[in-house]
C-alpha positions as CSV (number, residue, x, y, z in Angstrom):
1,X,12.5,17.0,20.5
2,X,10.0,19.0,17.9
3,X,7.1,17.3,17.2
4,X,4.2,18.8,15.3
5,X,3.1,22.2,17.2
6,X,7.1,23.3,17.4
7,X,7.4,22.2,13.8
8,X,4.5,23.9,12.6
9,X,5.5,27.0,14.6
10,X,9.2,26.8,13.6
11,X,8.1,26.7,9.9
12,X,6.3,29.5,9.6
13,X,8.7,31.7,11.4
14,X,11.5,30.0,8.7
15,X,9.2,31.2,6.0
16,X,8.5,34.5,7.6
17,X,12.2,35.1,8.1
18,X,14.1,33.6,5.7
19,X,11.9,33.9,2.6
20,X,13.8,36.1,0.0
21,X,17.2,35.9,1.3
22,X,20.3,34.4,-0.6
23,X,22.3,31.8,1.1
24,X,26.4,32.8,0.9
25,X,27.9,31.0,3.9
26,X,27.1,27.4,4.5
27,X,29.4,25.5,7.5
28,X,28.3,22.0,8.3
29,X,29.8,19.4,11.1
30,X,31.4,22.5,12.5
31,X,30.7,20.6,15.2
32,X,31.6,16.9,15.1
33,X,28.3,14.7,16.3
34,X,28.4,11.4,16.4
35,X,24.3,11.4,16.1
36,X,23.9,13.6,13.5
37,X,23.1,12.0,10.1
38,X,23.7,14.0,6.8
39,X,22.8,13.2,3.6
40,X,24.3,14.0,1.3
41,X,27.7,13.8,3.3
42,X,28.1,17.5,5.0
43,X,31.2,18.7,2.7
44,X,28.3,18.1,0.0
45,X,26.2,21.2,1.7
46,X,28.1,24.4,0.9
47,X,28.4,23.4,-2.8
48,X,24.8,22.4,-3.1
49,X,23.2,25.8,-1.5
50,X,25.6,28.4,-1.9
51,X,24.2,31.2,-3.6
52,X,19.8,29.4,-3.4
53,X,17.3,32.1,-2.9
54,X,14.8,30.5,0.3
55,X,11.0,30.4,-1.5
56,X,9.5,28.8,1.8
57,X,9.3,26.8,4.3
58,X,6.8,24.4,6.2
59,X,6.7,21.5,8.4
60,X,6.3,17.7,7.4
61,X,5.5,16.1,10.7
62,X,7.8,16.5,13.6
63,X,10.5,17.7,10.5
64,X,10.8,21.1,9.3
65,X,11.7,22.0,5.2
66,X,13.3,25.0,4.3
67,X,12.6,25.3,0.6
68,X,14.7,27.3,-2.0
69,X,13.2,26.7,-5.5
70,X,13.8,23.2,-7.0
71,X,16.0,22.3,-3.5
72,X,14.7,20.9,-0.4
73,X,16.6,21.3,3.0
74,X,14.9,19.1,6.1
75,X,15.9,18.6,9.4
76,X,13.8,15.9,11.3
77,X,12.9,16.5,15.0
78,X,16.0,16.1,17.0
79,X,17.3,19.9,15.9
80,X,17.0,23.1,17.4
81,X,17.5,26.2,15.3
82,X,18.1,29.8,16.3
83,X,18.1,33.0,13.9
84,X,20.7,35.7,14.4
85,X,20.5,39.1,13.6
86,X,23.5,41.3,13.5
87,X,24.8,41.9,16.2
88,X,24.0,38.7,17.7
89,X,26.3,35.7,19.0
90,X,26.6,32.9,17.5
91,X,25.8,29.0,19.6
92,X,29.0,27.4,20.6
93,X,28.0,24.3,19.2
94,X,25.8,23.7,15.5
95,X,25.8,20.9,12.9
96,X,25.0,23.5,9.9
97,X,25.2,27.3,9.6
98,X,23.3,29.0,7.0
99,X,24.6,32.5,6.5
100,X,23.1,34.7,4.5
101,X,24.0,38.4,2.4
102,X,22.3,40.4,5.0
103,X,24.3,39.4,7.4
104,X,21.7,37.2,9.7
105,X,22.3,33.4,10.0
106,X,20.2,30.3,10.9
107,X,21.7,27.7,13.2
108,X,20.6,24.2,13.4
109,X,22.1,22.1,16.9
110,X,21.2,18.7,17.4
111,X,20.7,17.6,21.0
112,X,20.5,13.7,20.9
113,X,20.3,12.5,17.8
114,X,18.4,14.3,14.5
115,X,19.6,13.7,10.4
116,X,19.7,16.5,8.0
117,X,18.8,15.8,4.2
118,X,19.1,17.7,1.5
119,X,18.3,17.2,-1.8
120,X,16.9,18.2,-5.3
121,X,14.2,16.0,-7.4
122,X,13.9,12.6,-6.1
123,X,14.4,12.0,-2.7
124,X,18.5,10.5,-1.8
125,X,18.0,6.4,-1.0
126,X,18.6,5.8,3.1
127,X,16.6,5.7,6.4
128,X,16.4,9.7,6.3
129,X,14.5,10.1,3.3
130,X,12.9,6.8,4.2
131,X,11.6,8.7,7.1
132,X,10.5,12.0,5.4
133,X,8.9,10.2,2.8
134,X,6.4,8.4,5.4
135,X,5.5,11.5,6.6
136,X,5.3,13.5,3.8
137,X,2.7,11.2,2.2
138,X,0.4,10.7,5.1
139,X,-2.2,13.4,6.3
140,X,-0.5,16.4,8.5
141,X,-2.2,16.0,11.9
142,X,-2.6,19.4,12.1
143,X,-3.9,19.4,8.7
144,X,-7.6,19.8,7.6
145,X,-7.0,16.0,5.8
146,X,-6.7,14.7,9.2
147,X,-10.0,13.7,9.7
148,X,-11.9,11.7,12.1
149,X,-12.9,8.9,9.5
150,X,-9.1,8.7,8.9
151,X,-7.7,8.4,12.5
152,X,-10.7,5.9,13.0
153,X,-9.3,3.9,9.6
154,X,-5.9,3.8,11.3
155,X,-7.6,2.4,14.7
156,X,-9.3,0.4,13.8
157,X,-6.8,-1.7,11.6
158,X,-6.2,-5.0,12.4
159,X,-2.5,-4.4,12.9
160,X,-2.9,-2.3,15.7
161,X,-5.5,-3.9,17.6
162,X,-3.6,-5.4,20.3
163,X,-1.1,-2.2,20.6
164,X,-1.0,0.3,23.4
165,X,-2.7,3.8,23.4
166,X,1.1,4.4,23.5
167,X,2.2,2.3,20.6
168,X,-0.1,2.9,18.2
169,X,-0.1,6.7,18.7
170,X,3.2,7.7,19.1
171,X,5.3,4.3,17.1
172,X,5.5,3.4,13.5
173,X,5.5,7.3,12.1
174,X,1.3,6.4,11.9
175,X,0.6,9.7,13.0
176,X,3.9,11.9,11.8
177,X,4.5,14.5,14.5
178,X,3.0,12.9,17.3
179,X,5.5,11.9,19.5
180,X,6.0,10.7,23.5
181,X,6.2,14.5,24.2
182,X,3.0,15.5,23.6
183,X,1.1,12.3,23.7
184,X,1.0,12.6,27.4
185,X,-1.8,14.7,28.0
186,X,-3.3,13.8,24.6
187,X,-4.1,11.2,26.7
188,X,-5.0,12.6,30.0
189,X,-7.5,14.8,28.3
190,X,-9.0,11.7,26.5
191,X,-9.3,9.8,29.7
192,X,-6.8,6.9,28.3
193,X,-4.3,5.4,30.2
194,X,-1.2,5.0,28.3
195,X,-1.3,1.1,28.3
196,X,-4.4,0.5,27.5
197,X,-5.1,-1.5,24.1
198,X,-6.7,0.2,21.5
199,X,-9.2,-3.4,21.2
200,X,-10.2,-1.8,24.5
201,X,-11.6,1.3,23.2
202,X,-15.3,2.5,22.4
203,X,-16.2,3.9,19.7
204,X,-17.1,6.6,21.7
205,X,-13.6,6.3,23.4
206,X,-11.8,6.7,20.0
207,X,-14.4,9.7,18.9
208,X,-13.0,11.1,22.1
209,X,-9.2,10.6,21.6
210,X,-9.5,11.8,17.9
211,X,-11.1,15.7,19.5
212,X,-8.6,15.3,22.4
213,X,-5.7,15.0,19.2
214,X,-6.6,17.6,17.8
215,X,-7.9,20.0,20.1
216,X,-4.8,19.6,22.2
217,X,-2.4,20.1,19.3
218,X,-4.6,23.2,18.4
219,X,-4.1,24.6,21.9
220,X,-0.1,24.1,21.9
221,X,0.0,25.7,18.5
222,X,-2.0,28.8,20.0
223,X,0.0,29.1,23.1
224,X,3.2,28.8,20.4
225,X,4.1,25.3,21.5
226,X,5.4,23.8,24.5
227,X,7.6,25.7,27.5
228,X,10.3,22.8,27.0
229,X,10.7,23.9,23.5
230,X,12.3,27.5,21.6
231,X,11.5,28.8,18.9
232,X,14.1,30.5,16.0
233,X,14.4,33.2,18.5
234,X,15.0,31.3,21.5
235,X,11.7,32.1,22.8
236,X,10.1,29.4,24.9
237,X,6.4,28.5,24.3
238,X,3.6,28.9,26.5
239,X,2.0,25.6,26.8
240,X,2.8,23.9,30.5
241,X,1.9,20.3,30.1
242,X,0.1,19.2,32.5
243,X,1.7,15.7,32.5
244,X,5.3,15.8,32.8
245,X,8.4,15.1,34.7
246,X,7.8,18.3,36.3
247,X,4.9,16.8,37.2
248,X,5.3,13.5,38.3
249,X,4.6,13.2,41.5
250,X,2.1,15.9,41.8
251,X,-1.5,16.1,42.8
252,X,-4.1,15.7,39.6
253,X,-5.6,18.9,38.9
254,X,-8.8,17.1,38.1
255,X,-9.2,15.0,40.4
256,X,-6.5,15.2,43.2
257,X,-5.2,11.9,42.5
258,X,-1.1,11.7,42.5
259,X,0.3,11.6,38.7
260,X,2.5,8.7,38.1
261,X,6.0,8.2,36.2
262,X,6.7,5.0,34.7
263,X,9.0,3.3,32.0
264,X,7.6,1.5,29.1
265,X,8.1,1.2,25.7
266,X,11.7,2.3,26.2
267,X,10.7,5.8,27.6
268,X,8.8,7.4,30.0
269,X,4.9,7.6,30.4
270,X,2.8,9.7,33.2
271,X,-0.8,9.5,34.2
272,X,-3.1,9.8,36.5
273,X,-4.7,6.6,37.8
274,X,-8.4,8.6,38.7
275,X,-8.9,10.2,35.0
276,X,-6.6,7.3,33.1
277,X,-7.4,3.9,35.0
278,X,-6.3,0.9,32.9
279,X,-9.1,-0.7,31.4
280,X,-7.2,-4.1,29.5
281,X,-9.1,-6.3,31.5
282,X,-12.7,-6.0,30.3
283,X,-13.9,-7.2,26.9
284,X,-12.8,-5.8,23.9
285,X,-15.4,-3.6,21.9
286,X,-17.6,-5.8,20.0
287,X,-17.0,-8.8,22.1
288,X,-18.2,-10.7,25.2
289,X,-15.9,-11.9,27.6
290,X,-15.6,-15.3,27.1
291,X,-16.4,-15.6,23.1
């Protein structure tokens, strides 16, 4: 699933690429999936973007926009594009084909489950835009608006107290872009175990998750995102997580300890219990145990 580094990447290769070309073949649900959620409906697409110009692109989140003047094309985080060149092949498989007068073509596949909007002046009414609209309006966490007074504003809400480090990072589109996928070592480098309860967390602690955020989104951005992503070219990025399922099971390479898979939340968490140990049995910050 993209979440902000791919996004960020895959945009500015869009914009790169795309940026001047004339749309004159659009195919969408050439491929029935069942988890694919247009909006409009996807015999809507071809009459709404036949013959658009692309102006830019960028990335809202873990979603990517292709923009062509007035219109707005977004695909959120479950879709995987590839660019063809002449004389390329084309996937087997894809929920929209843009084709353009050159000849080259964008592909967008969906692998689980991703929704595809697209729309002119106001935003269409559903979940979809529901969803773009949160993240459109709150700061891009890879943004220079992401600052450290903000992410402490967000942790230090009185909704969130009693959430996981899991939960309140990677839940309730708070953060837009941070997902399960890269919160893992977000974490490790932080020192916070997955579970622990953000009422459990320093100041200093939170100081420290809010550089390990950023920094380790900055690094994934510089190493062109992670290796269990592509990009447009169907290039795979450099970044090797160092928590993963490939992983699991593994020594620590900090401190030799064996990194642990569990289930929670509805997914899948890794740690290591020497750098991460779980902490939700102290007193919260601010407080004495007992008061």
């Amino acid at each position: 699933m993209l979440e902000a580094p791919e996004a960020r990447l895959i945009a500015s290769q869009l914009a790169d690429t795309l940026t001047g070309k004339t749309i004159d073949t659009v195919i969408a649900e050439f491929t029935p999936h069942k988890f694919t959620f247009y909006n409009p409906e996807p015999e809507c697409f071809a009459g709404i973007l036949t013959g658009r110009i692309v102006t830019s692109a960028r990335p809202v989140g873990g979603m990517v926009e292709i923009m062509a003047g007035d219109l707005s094309l977004v695909f959120t985080d479950g879709v995987n594009f590839r660019y063809i060149d002449p004389p390329g092949d084309l996937p087997r498989s894809h929920q929209l084909l843009l084709g353009f007068t050159d000849q080259s073509c964008l592909t967008a596949s969906v692998r689980m489950y991703a929704g595809i909007i697209c729309f002119s002046g106001d935003l269409p009414e559903g979940n979809l835009a529901d969803y773009y609209q949160a993240a459109y309006t709150r700061p891009y966490v890879l943004s220079a608006n992401f600052t450290r007074e903000y992410f402490i504003s967000l942790a230090t809400e009185p909704s969130v107290r009693n959430k996981s480090a899991k939960a309140f990072l990677a839940t309730g589109q708070r953060i837009p872009g941070l997902g399960n996928g890269v919160l893992q070592d977000i974490l490790f480098y932080a020192g916070v175990n997955p579970k622990t309860k953000i009422c459990m967390l320093s100041p200093e602690d939170l100081d420290k998750l809010y550089q390990s955020i950023t920094g380790t989104l900055g690094t994934m951005v510089a190493q062109g995102g992670r290796d269990c992503e592509t990009d447009i070219f169907g290039q795979k990025g450099g970044y090797r997580a160092v928590l993963s399922k490939e992983t699991a099971g593994s020594e620590c390479p900090v401190c030799g300890a064996v990194i642990i898979k569990e289930n929670y939340m509805g997914g899948s968490i890794y740690f290591c219990p020497g750098c991460q140990p779980l902490n939700n049995n102290s007193a919260p910050r601010g407080k004495e145990k007992g008061a």
